[in-house]
VEXDREN-2710 file (C-alpha; in Angstrom, 1 decimal):
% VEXDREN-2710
k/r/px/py/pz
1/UNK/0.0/0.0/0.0
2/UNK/1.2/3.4/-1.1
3/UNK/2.1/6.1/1.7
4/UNK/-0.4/8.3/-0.2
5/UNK/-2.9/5.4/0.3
6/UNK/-2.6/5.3/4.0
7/UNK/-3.1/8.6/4.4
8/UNK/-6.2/8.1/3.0
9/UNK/-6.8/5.2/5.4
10/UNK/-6.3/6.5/8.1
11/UNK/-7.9/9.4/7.4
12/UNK/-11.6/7.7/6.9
13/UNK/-10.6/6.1/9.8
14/UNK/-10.7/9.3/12.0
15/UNK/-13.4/11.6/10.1
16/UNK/-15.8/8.2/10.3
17/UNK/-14.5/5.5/13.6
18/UNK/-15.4/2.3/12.5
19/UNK/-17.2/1.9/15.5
20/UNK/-20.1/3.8/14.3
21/UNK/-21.6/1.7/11.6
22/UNK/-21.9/-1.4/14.9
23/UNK/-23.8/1.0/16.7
24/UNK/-26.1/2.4/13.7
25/UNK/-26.8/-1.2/13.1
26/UNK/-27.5/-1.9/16.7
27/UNK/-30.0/1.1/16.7
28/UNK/-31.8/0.0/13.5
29/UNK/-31.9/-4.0/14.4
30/UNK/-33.6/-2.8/17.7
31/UNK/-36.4/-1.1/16.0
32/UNK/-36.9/-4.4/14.0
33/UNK/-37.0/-6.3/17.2
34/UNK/-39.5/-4.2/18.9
35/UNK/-41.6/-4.8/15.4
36/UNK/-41.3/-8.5/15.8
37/UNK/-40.2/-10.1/19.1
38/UNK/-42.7/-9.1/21.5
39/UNK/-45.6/-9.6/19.7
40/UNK/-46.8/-12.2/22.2
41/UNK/-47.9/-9.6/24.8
42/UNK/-51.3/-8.5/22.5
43/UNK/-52.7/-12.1/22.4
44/UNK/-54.4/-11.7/25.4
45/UNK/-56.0/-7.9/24.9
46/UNK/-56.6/-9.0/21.2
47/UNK/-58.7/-12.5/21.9
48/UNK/-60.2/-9.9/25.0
49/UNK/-61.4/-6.9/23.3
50/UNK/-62.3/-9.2/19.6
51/UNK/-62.7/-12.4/20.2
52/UNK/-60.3/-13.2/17.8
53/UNK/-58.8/-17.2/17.8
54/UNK/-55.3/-17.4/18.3
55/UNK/-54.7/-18.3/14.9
56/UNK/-56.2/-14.9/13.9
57/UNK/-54.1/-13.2/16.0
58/UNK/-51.1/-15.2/14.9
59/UNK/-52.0/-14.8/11.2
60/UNK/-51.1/-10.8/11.8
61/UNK/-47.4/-11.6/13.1
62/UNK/-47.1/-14.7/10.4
63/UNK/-48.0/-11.9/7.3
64/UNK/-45.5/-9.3/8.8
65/UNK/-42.5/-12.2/9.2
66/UNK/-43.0/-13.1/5.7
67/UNK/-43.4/-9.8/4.3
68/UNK/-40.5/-8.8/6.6
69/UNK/-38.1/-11.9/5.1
70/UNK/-39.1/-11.2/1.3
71/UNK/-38.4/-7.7/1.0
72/UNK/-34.9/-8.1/2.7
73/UNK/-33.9/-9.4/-0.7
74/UNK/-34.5/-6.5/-2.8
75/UNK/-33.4/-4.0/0.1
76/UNK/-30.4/-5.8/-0.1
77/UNK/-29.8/-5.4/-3.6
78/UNK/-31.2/-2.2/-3.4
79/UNK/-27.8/-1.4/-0.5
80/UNK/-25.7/-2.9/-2.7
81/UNK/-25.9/-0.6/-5.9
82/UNK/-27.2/2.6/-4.0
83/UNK/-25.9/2.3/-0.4
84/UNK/-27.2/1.7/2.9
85/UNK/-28.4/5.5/3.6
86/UNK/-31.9/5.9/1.5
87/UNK/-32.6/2.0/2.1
88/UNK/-32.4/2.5/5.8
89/UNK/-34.4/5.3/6.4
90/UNK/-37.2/5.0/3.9
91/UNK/-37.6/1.5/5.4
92/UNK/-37.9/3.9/9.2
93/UNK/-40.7/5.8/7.5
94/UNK/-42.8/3.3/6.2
95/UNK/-42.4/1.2/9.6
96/UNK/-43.6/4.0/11.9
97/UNK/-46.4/5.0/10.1
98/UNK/-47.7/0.9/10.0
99/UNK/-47.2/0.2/13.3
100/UNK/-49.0/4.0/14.3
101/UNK/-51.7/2.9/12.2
102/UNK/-52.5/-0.6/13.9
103/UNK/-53.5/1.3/16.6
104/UNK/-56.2/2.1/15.1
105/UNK/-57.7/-1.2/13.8
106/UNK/-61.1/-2.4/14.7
107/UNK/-61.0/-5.2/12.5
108/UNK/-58.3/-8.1/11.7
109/UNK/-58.2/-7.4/8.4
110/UNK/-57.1/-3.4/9.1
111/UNK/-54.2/-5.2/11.3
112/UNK/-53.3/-7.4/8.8
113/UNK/-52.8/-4.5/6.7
114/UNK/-51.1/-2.2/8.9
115/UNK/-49.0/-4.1/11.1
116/UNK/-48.5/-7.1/8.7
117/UNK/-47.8/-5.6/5.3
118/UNK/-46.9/-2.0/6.0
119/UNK/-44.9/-2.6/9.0
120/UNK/-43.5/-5.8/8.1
121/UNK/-42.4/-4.1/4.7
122/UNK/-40.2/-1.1/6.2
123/UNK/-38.6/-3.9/8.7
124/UNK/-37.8/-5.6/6.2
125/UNK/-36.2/-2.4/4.4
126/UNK/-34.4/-1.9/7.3
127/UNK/-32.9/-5.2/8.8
128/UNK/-30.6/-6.1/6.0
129/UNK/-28.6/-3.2/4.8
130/UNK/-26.4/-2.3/8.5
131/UNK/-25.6/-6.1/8.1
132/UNK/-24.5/-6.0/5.2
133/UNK/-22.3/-2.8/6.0
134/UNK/-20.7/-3.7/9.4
135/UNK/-18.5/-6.4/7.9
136/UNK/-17.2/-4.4/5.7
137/UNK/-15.5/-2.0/8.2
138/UNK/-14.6/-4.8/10.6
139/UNK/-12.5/-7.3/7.6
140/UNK/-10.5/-8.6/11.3
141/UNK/-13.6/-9.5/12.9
142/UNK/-16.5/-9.8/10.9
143/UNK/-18.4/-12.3/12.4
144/UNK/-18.2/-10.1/15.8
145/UNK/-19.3/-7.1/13.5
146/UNK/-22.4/-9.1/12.1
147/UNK/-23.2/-10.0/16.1
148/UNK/-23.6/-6.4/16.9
149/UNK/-25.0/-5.3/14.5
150/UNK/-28.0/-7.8/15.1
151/UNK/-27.8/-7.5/18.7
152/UNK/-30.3/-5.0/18.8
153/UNK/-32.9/-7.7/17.3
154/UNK/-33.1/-9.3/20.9
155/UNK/-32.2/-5.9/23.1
156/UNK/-35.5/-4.3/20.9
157/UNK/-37.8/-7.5/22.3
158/UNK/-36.0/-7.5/25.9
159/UNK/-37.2/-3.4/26.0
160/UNK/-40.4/-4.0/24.2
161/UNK/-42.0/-7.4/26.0
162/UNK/-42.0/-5.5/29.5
163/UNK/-42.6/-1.9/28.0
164/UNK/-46.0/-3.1/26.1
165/UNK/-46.9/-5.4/29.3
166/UNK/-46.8/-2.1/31.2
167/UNK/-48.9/0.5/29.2
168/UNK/-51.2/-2.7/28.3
169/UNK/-51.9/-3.1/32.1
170/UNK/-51.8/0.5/33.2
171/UNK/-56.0/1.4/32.6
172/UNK/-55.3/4.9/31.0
173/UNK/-53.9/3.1/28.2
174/UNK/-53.9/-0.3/26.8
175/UNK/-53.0/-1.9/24.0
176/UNK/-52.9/1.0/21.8
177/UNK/-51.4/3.6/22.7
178/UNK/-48.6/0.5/22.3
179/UNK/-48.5/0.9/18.6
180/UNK/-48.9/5.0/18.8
181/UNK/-45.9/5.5/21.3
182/UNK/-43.8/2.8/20.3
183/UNK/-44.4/3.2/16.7
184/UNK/-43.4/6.7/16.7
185/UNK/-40.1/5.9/18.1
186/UNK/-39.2/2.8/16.2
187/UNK/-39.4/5.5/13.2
188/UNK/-37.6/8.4/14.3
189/UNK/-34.8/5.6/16.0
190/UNK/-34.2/4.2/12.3
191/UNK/-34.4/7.4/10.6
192/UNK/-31.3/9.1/12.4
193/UNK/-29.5/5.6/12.3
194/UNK/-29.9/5.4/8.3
195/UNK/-29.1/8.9/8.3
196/UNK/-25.7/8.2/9.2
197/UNK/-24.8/5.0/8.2
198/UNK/-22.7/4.9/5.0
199/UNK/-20.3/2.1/3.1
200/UNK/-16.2/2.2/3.2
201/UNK/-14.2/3.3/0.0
202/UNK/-13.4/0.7/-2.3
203/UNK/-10.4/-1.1/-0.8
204/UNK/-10.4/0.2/2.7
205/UNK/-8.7/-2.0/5.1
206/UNK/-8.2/-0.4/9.1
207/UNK/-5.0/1.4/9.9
208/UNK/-2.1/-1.4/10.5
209/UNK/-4.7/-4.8/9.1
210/UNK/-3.1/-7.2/6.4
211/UNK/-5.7/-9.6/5.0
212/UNK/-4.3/-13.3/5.8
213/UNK/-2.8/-15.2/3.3
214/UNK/-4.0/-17.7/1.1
215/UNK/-3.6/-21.2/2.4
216/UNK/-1.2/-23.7/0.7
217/UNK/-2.4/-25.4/-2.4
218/UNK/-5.3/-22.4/-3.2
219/UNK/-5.3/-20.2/-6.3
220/UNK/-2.9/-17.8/-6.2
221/UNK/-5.6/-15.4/-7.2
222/UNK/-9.3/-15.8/-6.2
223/UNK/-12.7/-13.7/-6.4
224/UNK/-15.5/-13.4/-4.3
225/UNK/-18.5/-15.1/-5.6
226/UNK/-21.4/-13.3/-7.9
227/UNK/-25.1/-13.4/-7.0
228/UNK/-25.8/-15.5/-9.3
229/UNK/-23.2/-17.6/-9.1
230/UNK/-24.2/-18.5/-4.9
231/UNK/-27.3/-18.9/-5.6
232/UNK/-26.7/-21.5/-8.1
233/UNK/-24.4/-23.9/-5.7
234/UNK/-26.1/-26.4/-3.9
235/UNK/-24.2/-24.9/-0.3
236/UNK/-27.0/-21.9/-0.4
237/UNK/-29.6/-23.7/-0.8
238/UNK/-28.4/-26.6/1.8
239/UNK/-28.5/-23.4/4.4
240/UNK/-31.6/-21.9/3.0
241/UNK/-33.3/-25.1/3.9
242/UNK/-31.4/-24.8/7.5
243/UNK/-32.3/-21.3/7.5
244/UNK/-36.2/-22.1/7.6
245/UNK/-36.1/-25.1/10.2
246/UNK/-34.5/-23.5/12.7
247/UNK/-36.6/-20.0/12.2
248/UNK/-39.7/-22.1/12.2
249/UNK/-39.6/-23.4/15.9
250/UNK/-38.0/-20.0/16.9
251/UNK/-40.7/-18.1/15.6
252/UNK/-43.3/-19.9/16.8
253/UNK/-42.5/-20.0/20.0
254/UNK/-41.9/-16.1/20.2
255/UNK/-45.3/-15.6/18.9
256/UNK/-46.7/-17.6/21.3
257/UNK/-44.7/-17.9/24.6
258/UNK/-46.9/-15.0/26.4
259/UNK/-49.8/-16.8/25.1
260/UNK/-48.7/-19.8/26.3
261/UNK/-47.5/-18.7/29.9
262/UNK/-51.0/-17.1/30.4
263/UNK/-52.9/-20.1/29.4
264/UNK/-50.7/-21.9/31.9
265/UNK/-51.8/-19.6/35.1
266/UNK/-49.1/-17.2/34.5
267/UNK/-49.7/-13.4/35.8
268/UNK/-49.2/-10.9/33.0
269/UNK/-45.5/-9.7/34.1
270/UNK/-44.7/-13.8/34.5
271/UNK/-45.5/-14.7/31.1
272/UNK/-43.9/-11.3/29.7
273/UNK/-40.8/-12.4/31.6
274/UNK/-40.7/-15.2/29.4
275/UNK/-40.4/-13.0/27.0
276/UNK/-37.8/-10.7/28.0
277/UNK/-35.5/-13.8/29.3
278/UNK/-35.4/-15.3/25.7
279/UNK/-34.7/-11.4/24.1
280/UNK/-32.0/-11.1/26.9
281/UNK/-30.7/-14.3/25.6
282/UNK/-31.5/-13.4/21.7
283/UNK/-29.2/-10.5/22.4
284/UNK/-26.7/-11.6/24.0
285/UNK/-26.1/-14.4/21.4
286/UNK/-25.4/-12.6/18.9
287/UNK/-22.4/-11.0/19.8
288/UNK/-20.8/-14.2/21.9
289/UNK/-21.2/-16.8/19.8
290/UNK/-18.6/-15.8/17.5
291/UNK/-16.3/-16.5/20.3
292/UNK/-17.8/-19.9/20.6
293/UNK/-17.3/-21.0/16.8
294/UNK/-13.4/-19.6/17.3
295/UNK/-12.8/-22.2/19.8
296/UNK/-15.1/-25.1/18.2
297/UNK/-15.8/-24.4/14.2
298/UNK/-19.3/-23.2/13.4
299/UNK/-20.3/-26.6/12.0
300/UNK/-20.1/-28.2/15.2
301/UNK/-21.2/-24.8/17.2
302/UNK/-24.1/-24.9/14.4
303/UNK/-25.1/-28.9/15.3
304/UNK/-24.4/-28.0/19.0
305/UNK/-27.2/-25.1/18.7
306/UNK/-30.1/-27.3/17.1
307/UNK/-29.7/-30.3/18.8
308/UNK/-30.2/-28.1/22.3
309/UNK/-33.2/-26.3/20.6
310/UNK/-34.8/-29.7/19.6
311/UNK/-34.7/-30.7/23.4
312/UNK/-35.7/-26.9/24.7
313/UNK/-38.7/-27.5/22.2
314/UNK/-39.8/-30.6/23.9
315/UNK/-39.2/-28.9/27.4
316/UNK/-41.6/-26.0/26.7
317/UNK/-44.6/-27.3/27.2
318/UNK/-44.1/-29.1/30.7
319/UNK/-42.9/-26.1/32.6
320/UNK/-44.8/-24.0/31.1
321/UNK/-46.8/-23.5/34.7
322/UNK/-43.5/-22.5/36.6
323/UNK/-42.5/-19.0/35.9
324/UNK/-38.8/-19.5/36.5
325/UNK/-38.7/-22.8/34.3
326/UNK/-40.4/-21.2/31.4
327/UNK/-37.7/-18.6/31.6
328/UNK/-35.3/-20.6/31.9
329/UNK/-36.5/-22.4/28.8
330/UNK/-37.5/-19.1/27.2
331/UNK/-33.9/-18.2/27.6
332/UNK/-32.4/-21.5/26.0
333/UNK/-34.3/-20.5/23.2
334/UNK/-33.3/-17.3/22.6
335/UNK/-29.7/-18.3/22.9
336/UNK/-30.2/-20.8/20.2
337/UNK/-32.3/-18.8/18.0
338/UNK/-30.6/-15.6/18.1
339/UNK/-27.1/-17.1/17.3
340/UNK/-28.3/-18.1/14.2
341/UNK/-28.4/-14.4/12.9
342/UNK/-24.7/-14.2/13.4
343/UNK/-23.8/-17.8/12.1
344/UNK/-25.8/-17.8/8.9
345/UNK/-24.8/-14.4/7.7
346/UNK/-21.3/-14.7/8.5
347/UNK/-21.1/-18.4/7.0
348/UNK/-22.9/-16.8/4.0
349/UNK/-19.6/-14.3/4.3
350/UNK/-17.3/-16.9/4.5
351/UNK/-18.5/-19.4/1.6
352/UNK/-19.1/-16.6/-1.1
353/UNK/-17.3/-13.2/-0.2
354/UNK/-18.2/-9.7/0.9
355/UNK/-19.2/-8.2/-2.7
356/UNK/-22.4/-8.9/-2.8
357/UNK/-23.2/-9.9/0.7
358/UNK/-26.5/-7.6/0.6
359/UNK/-28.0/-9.5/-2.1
360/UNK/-27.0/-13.1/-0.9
361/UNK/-27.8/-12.7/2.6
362/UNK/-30.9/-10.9/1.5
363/UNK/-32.1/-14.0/-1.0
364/UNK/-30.8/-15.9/2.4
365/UNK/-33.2/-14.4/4.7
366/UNK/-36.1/-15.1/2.6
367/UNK/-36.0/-18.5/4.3
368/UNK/-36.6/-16.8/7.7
369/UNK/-39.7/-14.5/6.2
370/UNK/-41.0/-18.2/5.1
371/UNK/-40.6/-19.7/8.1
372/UNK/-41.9/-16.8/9.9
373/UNK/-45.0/-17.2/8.3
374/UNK/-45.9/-20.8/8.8
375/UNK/-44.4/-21.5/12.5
376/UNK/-46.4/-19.0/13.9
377/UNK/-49.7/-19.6/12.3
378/UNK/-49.1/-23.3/12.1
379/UNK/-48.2/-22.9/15.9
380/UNK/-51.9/-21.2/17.0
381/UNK/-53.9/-23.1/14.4
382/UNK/-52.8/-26.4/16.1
383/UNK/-53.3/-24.9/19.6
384/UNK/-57.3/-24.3/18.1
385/UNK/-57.3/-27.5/17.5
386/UNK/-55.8/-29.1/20.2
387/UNK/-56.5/-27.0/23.0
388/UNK/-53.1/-26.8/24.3
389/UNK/-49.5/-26.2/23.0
390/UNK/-48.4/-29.5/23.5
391/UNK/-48.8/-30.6/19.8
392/UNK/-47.4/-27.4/18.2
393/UNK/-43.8/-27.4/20.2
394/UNK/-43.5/-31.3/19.3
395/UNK/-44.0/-30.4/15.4
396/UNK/-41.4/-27.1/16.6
397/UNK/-39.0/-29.5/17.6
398/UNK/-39.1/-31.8/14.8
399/UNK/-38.7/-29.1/12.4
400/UNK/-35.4/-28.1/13.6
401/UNK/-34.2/-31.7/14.2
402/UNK/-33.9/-31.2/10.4
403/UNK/-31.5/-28.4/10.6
404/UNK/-29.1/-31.0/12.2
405/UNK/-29.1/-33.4/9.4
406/UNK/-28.3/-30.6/6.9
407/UNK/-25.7/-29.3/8.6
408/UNK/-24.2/-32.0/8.6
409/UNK/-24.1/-32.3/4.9
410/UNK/-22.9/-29.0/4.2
411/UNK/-19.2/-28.6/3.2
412/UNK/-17.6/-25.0/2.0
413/UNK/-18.1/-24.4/-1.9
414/UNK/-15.0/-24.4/-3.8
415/UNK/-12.8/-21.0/-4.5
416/UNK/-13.1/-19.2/-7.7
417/UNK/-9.8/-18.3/-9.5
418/UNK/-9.8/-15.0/-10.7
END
């Protein structure tokens, strides 16, 4: 590198500290998790004030995962050709004003509209592009940089399931003022992040980093994969598939653990604890499981992960009557689930390269906008049925038993020579 040139490295370094785009993406992935990860806590004042079936209710949170999940893609590519900035905060505008609006609804159809496809749709606008752009100013530690910057997915449910419990419970408010307070602020919070956040020049590497070396026997020379070409090996679409088994318990349980604790004899603040133990776990996963896959490999961290979740599925239902076991539980889950939005984007890093990350992770992701519609609504329509959430957390845990299996069969695609 040329003296010139690390002038000019150093000097993005001090007008823009790298720092900055971790906690931009931590700001924006905790309005997303306020959108998604406590929605649990209206079951109750839903099925009270409408009558609605759990199902019904579920059906809201199962349009706004999958609306959430497909639009990542096209956000991503989106980031990728025009840059975070715009991406970010439209995708702030349009969620504030949906989730304002659902406190309006007098009818399920209005809060399908509202919270499920407006909502859902700037979440999605948002989640993807501060993932995409943490990486790429952390090259020494880019799976730690994807961990924080999706941190704020499980610190926005750990703030929001105890938040919403308490203006639900207070009698001057209730459920809506929810969406009207909250709503307002998940806007303006993702507005000032996109604001700021921006992409590195073209070659930056931090002040004193040397990429490693190529390993004996590689090409001397190799390229990052294109779009195209990922998505046409059979490695993406091995952890697509993994992607959606392990979203599909997650997500069902997070749309229905409140639900669940209450129809166990839980108080209010009980169940919600439930809640708040598996964010505080969803959180904290996200950054320390990087250190985890240092010491073990992130196959075996990865097999490690959905083997526990199998047996916390099975254990869900049984405690459910025992505040601190469900939380304990809760907690278990979180861990498991949240490490997965560190693991699968920086795998999705590793196998095909950092130039088009956005639109690979994006395509990616879909799997968990899938998922996110059929575990939850799968998860209330058998609980109709059945009468209890025995059935629905056994079909949870075989799901991700899946994930285990393809794991397993995954090896790294091959380098491209340049």
């Amino acid at each position: 590198m040329s003296q010139q040139s690390s002038a000019a490295q150093a000097a993005v370094a001090t007008t823009f500290p790298r720092w900055v785009p971790l906690l931009l993406g931590l700001l924006s992935s905790t309005t997303c998790g306020m959108l998604l990860y406590a929605w649990s806590v209206f079951i109750k004042p839903l099925n009270a004030e409408f009558g609605w079936t759990r199902a019904e209710i579920a059906m809201a949170f199962a349009i706004c995962c999958l609306v959430f999940g497909l639009v990542t893609f096209p956000a991503g590519r989106l980031s990728d050709k025009y840059g975070p900035k715009l991406v970010v905060c439209a995708g702030g505008l349009i969620l504030g004003i949906g989730f304002v609006l659902s406190g309006f609804i007098t009818s399920k159809y209005q809060l399908y509209v509202t919270y499920g496809l407006i909502a859902g749709f700037g979440g999605g606008i948002i989640y993807l592009p501060p993932i995409a752009t943490a990486p790429k100013w952390w090259p020494d530690r880019r799976a730690l940089a994807t961990g924080f910057a999706v941190v704020g997915l499980g610190l926005g449910s750990f703030i929001m399931g105890p938040l919403a419990t308490a203006i639900i419970q207070n009698p001057s408010y209730g459920w809506r003022y929810v969406f009207w307070y909250c709503g307002t602020a998940m806007g303006i919070i993702a507005i000032i992040a996109g604001s700021l956040l921006k992409v590195p020049p073209k070659g930056w590497l931090p002040p004193g980093y040397k990429p490693p070396a190529a390993p004996a026997g590689a090409p001397k020379v190799t390229r990052d994969y294109t779009h195209e070409e990922a998505r046409n090996t059979p490695q993406f679409w091995l952890q697509y598939l993994a992607y959606f088994c392990g979203s599909f318990a997650g997500l069902m349980v997070i749309g229905h653990i409140a639900g669940h604790g209450r129809d166990r004899g839980l108080s209010p603040m009980e169940a919600a604890g439930a809640v708040s133990a598996l964010a505080f776990a969803n959180a904290a996963t996200r950054i320390l499981s990087g250190w985890f896959v240092d010491k073990i490999g992130i196959k075996v961290y990865f097999a490690t992960l959905f083997v526990l979740q199998t047996a916390a599925m099975l254990l869900l239902y049984p405690v459910g009557n025992n505040a601190l076991m469900l939380w304990v539980v809760a907690a278990l889950i979180g861990w498991n689930y949240g490490a997965m939005f560190t693991l699968f984007p920086a795998t999705c890093l590793q196998y095909f390269g950092p130039t088009a990350q956005g639109s690979n992770y994006g395509l990616l992701f879909t799997a968990w906008g899938f998922a996110g519609f059929a575990g939850p609504w799968v998860g209330g329509w058998l609980k109709d049925v059945s009468g209890a959430y025995y059935i629905p957390f056994i079909v949870g845990a075989v799901v991700v038993a899946v994930s285990v299996l393809v794991i397993a069969m995954t090896k790294p695609p091959a380098k491209i020579s340049a």
